[in-house]
C-alpha positions as CSV (number, residue, x, y, z in Angstrom):
1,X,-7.8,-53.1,239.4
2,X,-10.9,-54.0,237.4
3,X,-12.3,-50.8,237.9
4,X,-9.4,-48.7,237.2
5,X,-8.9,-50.2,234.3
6,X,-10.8,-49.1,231.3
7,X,-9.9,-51.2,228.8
8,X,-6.7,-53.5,228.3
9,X,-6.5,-55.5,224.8
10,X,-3.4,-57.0,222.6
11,X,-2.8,-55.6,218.9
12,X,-1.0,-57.7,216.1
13,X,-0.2,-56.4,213.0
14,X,-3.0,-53.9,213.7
15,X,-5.6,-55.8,214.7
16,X,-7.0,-56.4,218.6
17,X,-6.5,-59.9,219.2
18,X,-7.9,-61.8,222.5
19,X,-4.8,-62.2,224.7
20,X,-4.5,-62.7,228.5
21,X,-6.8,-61.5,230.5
22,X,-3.8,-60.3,233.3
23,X,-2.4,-57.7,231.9
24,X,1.2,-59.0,233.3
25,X,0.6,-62.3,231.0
26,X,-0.4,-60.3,228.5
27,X,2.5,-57.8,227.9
28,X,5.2,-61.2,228.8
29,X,3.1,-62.5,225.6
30,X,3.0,-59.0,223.0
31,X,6.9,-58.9,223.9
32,X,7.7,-62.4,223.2
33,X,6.2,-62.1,219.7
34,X,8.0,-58.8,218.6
35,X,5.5,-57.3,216.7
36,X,2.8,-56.7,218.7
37,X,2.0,-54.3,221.7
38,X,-0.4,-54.2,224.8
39,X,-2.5,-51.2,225.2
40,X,-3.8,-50.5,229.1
41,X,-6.1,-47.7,229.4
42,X,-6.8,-46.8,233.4
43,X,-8.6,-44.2,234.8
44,X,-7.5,-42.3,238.1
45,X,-5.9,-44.9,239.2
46,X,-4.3,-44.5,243.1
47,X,-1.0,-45.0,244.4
48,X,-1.4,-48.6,244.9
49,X,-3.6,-49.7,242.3
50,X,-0.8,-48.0,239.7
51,X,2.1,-49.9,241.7
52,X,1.5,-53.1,239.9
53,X,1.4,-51.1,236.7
54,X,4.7,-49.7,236.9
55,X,6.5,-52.3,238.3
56,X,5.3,-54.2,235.5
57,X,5.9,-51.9,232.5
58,X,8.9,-50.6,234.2
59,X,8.1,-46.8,234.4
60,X,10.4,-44.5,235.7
61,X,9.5,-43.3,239.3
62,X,8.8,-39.8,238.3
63,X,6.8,-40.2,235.9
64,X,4.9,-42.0,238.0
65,X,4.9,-39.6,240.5
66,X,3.6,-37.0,237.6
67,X,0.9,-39.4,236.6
68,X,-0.5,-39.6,240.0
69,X,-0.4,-36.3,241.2
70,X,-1.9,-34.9,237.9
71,X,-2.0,-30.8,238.0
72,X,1.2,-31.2,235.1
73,X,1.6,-29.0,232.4
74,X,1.4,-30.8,228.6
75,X,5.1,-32.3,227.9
76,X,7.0,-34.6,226.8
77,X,9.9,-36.6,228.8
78,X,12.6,-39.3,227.6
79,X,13.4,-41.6,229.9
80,X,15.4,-44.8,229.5
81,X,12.7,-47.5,229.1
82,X,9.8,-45.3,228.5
83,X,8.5,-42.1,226.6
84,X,6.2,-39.8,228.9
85,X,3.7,-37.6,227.8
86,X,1.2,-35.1,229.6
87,X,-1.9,-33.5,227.7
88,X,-4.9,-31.7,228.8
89,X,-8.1,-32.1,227.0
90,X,-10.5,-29.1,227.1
91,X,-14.3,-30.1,227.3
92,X,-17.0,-27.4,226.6
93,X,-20.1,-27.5,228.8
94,X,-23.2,-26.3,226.5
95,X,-24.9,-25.8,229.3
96,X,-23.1,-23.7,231.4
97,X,-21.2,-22.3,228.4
98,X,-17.9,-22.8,230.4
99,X,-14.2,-24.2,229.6
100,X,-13.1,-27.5,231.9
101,X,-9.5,-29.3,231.2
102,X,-9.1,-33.1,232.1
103,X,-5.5,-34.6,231.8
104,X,-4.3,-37.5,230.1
105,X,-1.1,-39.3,230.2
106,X,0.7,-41.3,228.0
107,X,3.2,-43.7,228.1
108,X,5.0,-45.8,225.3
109,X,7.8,-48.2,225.3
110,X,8.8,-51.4,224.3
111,X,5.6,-53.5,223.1
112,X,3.3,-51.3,225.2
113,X,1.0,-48.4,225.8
114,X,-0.6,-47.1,229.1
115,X,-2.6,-44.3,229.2
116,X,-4.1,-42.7,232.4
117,X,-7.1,-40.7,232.1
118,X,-7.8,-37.6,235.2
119,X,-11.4,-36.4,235.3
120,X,-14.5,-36.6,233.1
121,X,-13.2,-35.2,229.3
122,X,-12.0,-36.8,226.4
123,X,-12.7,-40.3,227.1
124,X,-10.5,-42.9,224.6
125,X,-12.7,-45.3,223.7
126,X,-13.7,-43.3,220.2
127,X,-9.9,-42.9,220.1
128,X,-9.6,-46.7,220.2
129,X,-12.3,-47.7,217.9
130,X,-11.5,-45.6,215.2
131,X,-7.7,-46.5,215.3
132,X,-9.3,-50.3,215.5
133,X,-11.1,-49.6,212.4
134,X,-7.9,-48.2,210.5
135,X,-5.5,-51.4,211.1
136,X,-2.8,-49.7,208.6
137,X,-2.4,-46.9,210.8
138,X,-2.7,-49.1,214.4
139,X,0.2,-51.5,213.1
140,X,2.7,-49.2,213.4
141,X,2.2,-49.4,217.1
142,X,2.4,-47.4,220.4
143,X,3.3,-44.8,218.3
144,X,0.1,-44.7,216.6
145,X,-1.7,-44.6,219.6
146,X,0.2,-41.6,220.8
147,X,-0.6,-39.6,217.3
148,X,-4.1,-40.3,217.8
149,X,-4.6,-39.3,220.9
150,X,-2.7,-36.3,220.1
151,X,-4.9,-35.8,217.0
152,X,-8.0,-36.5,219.0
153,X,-7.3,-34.2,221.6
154,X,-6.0,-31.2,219.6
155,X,-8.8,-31.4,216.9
156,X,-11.2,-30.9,220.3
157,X,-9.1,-27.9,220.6
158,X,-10.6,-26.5,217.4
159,X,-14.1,-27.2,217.8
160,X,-14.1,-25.5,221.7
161,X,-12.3,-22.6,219.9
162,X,-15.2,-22.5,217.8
163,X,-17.8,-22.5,221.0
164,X,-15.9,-20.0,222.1
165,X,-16.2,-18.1,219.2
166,X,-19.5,-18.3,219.2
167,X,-19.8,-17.1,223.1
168,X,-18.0,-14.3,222.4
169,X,-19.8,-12.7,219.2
170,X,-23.0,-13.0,221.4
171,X,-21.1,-10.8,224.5
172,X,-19.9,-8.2,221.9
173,X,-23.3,-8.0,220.5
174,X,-24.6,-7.0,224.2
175,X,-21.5,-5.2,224.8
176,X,-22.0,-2.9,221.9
177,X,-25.7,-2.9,221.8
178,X,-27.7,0.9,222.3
179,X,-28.7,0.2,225.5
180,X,-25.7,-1.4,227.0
181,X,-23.3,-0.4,229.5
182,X,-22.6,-1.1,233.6
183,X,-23.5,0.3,236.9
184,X,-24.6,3.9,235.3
185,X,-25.1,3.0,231.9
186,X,-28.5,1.3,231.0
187,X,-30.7,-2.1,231.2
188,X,-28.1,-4.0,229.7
189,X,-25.9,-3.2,233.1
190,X,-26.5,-7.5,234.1
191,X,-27.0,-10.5,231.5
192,X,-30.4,-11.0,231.6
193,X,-30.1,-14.9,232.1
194,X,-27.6,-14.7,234.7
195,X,-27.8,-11.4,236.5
196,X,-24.1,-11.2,236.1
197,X,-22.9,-7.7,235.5
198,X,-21.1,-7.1,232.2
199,X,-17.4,-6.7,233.2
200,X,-17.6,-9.8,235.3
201,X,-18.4,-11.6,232.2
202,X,-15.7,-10.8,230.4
203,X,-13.2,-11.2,233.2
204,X,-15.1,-14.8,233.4
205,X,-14.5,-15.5,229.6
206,X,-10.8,-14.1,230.0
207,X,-10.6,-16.8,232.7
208,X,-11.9,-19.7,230.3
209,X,-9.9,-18.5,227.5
210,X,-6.6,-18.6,230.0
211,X,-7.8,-21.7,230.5
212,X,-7.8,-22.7,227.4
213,X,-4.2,-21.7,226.9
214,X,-3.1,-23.1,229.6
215,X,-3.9,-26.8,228.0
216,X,-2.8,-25.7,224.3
217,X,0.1,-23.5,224.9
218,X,2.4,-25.7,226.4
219,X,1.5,-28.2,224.3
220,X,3.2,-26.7,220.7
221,X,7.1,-27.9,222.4
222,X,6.1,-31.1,222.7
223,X,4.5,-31.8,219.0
224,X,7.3,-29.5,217.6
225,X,9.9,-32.4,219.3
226,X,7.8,-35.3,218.3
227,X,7.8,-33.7,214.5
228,X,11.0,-34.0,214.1
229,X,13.6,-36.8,214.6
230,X,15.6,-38.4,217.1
231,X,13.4,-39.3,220.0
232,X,13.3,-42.5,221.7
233,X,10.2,-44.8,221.1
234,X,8.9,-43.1,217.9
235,X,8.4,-45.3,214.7
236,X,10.3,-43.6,211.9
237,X,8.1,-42.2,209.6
238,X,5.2,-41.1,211.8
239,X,7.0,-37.2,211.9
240,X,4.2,-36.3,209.0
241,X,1.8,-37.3,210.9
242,X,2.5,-35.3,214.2
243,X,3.2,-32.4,211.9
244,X,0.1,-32.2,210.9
245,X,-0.9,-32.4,214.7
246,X,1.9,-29.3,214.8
247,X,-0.2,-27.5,212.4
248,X,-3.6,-27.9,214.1
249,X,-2.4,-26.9,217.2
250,X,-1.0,-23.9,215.8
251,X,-4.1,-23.5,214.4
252,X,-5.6,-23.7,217.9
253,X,-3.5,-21.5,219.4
254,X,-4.3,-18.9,217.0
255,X,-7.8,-18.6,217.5
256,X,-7.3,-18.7,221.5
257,X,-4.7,-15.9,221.2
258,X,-7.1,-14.1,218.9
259,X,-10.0,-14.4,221.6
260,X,-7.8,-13.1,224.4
261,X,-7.2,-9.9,222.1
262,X,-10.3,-9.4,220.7
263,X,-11.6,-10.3,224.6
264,X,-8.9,-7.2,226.1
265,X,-10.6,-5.1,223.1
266,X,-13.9,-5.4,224.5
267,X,-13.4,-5.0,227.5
268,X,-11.7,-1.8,227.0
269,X,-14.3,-0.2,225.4
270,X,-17.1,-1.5,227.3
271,X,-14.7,0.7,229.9
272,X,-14.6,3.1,227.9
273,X,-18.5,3.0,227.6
274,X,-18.8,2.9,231.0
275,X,-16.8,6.2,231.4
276,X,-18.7,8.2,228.6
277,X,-22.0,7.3,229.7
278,X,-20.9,8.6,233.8
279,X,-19.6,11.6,232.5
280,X,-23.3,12.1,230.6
281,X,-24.6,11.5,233.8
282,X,-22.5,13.9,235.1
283,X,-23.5,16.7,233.0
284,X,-26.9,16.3,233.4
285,X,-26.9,16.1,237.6
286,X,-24.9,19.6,236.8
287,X,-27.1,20.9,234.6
288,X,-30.1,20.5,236.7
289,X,-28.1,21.5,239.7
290,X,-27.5,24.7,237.8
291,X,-31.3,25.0,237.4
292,X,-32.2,24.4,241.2
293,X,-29.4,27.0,242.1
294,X,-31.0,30.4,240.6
295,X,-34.6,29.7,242.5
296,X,-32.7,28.7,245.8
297,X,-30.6,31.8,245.6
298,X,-33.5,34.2,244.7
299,X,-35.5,32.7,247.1
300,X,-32.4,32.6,249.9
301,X,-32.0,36.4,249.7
302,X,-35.8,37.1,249.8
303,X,-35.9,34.6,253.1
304,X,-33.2,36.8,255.2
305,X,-34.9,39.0,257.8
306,X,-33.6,42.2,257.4
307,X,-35.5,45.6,257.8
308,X,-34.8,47.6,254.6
309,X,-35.3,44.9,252.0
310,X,-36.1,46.5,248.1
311,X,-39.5,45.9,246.9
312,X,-40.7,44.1,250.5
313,X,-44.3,46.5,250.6
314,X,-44.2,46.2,246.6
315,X,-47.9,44.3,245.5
316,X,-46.4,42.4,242.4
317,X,-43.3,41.7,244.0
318,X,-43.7,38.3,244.9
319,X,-45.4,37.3,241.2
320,X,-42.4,39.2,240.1
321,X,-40.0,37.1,241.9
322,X,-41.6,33.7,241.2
323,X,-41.7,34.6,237.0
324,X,-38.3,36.2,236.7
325,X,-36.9,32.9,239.0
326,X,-39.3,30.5,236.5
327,X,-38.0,32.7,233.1
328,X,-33.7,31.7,234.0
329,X,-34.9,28.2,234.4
330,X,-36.6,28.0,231.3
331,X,-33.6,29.8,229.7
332,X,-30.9,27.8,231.3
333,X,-33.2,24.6,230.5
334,X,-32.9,25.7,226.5
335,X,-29.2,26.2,226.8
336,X,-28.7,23.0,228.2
337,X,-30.7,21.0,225.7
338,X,-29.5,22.4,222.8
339,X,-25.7,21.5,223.8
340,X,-26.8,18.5,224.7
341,X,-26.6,18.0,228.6
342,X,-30.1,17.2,228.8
């Protein structure tokens, strides 16, 4: 278990306090005085290290089960001796300018808090010390935890919203640059960096922006419950405070929704683009294919060996032939470029 678990401490009256060292002893001891709770942090813990732990706390079994098997969708679930609740933290990876989630579970009940951390992101220990530094907002207890956890995760939301932002002015700006375009258009066809053509990044940032929804979507139900009254667990006057979570989330969800539109915008009319500049293309490989057609059929007839052909013993036929082929060129040429096909 040591390595599972991250951290595991005793809070009274908002301050951590030594306690047990078994985390067993330690919650017997946080219940017995009323007013003080355990919090266990563990991190991917397995089937039988996390055993112990719910026997111990007495969790429910599916919740257990959820906890394990990660892959859950943010909520929120009542059971009789426990609240349950699932959240996904988005990290931003500056150097591959891509979207990850983690997954983070919490549960509160009587005199206790466990948390369960899946994957790399949002690690709690800034959670912990600044709720350890703030002991008027810790003493309420698990339900402080909860809110700023909540807090923590959703005002992460925010700032990779931002990133993203930031991600997608730059594609726009190649998007909509002169020389842009895919496949027939121009030098901007592949990223320069990357190599990667131009509609596969946007599908790629549609991808990390679904991504992205797929953490913070989901997500509004369960603050929208916790803002208002009635559930289990929940100290009494903390629903301003997960309203303000509420808000920041919808906040969040605003600016993801707004990239996925603005994202379908682009890539429209980098389609769009795409079709223009093939239909220029178009017009020129006609127009000089309606060039190379007069010569080929001048020259065609003049190449057929027949007899009685007009002009065949003429001396200035042939210079003839060639100037009157090279003067429909030149004209057809002019009447191209000035509508524009060339």
């Amino acid at each position: 278990m040591p390595a599972v678990i991250v951290d595991c401490a005793i809070y009274r009256g908002g301050r951590r306090t030594d306690g047990p060292a078994d985390f067993s002893d330690a919650l017997a001891e946080a219940r017995a005085e009323g007013d003080a709770f355990l919090w266990l942090g563990l991190h991917e813990a397995t089937v039988k290290e996390f055993e112990l732990v719910s026997r111990e706390f007495g969790l429910h079994p599916l919740a257990v089960e959820d906890a394990l098997t990660a892959h859950q969708r943010p909520k929120l679930e009542v059971y009789d001796d426990s609240l349950f609740m699932v959240l996904k933290p988005v990290v931003y990876d500056h150097g591959s300018d891509s979207v990850s989630t983690g997954e983070l579970m919490v549960f509160i009940g009587d005199s206790f808090v466990v948390t369960v951390r899946h994957g790399e992101g949002a690690p709690l220990a800034a959670v912990r010390s600044r709720l350890e530094a703030e002991p008027e907002v810790l003493k309420h207890g698990p339900t402080a935890v909860m809110y700023a956890v909540s807090d923590a995760i959703v005002d992460h939301y925010i700032e990779v919203a931002g990133e993203l932002q930031a991600d997608l002015e730059e594609l726009e700006a190649d998007v909509f640059a002169p020389d842009g375009g895919d496949g027939a258009g121009g030098p901007r066809a592949r990223d320069a960096a990357t190599g990667t053509p131009t509609a596969a990044r946007i599908y790629g940032f549609k991808r990390q922006v679904l991504e992205f929804r797929r953490a913070s979507g989901p997500l509004a139900a369960p603050m929208a419950r916790l803002s208002g009254t009635g559930v289990p667990f929940v100290h009494e006057h903390a629903q301003p405070f997960f309203r303000d979570v509420n808000d920041h989330l919808l906040h969040a969800n605003e600016q993801v929704e707004g990239l996925d539109r603005l994202l379908s915008d682009i890539l429209s009319a980098h389609l769009a683009q795409m079709g223009v500049r093939q239909n220029d293309d178009m017009r020129k490989i006609s127009a000089w294919a309606a060039m190379a057609a007069v010569p080929t059929m001048v020259a065609g007839i003049y190449g057929m060996n027949f007899r009685h052909m007009p002009e065949l013993r003429y001396v200035w036929a042939y210079p003839a032939v060639l100037t009157f082929m090279a003067l429909v060129v030149f004209g057809l040429h002019r009447q191209f470029k000035r509508r524009g096909w060339l």
